[in-house]
C-alpha positions as CSV (number, residue, x, y, z in Angstrom):
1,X,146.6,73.3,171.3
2,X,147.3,70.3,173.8
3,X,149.6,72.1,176.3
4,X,147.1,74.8,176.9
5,X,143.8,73.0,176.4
6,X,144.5,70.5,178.5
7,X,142.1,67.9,176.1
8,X,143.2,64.6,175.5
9,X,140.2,65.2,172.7
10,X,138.2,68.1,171.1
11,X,135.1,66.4,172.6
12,X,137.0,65.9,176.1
13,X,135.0,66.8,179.7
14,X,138.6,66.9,180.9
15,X,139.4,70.0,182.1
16,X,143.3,71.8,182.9
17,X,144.2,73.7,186.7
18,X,147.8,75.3,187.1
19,X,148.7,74.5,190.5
20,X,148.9,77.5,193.2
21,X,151.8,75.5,195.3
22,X,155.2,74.8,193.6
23,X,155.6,71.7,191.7
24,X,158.5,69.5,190.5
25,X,156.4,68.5,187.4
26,X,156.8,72.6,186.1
27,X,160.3,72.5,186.5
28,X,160.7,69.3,184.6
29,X,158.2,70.9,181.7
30,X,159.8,74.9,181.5
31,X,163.1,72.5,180.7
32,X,161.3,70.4,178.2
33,X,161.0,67.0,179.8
34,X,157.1,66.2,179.6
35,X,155.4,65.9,183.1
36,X,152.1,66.3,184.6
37,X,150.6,65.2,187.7
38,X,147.1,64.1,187.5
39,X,144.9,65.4,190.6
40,X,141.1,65.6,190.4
41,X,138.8,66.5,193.0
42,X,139.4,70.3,193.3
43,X,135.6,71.7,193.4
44,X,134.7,68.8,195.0
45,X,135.6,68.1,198.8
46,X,134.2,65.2,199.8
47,X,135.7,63.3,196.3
48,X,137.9,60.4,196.8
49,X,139.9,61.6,193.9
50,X,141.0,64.8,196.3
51,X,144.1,62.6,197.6
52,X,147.5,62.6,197.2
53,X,150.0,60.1,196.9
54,X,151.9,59.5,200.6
55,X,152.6,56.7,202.5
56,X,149.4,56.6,203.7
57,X,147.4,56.3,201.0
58,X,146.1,53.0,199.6
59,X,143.6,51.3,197.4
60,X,140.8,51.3,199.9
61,X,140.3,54.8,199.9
62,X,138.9,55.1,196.3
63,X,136.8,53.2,194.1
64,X,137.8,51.0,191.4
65,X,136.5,52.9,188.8
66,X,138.0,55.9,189.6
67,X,141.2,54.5,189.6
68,X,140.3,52.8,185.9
69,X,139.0,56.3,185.1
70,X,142.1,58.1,186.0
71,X,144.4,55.5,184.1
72,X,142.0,55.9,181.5
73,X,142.5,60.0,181.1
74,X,146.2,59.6,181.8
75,X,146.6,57.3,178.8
76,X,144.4,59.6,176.6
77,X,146.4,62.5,177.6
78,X,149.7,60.3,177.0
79,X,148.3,58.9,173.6
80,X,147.7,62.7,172.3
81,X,151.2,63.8,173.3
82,X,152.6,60.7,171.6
83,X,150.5,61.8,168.4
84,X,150.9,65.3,168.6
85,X,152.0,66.9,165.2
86,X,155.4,68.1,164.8
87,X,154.8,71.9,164.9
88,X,153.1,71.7,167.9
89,X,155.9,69.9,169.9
90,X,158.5,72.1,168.1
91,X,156.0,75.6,169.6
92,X,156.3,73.9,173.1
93,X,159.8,73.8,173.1
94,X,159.8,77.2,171.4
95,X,157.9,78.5,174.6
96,X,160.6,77.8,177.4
């Protein structure tokens, strides 16, 4: 299933990590409004993909790629929930 997979395919490398700290983004989802936040970087420290969005941040502190490469798996992810069959959005809502 999507929600617990975490796969934007079957063949995906993409992989799903509950956050240890509390997040906006799983109150918005236990009340049925879809959200995710999508972090990367967790086994790896030195990754440019460890930061987080503040006022600090800016382009120059990741590659190109890796920003096309997180747009990319957002939009998969996006594109899966969009087609998701009708059951399986009905057994997320069933969840809450």
């Amino acid at each position: 299933m999507f929600s617990l997979t975490g796969q934007a395919r079957p063949d995906s490398d993409f992989g799903l990590k509950l956050s240890e700290v509390p997040s906006v983004h799983v109150n918005f989802a236990e009340r049925g409004i879809p959200a995710f936040r999508l972090l990367a970087g967790f086994e790896r420290p030195t990754s440019a993909l460890r930061f987080l969005p503040t006022g600090k941040d800016s382009r120059n502190l990741v590659a190109s790629p890796e920003l096309r490469n997180g747009v990319a798996v957002a939009g998969a992810v996006l594109f899966r929930a969009i087609n998701a069959p009708s059951e399986e959005l009905l057994g997320l809502r069933a969840r809450r």
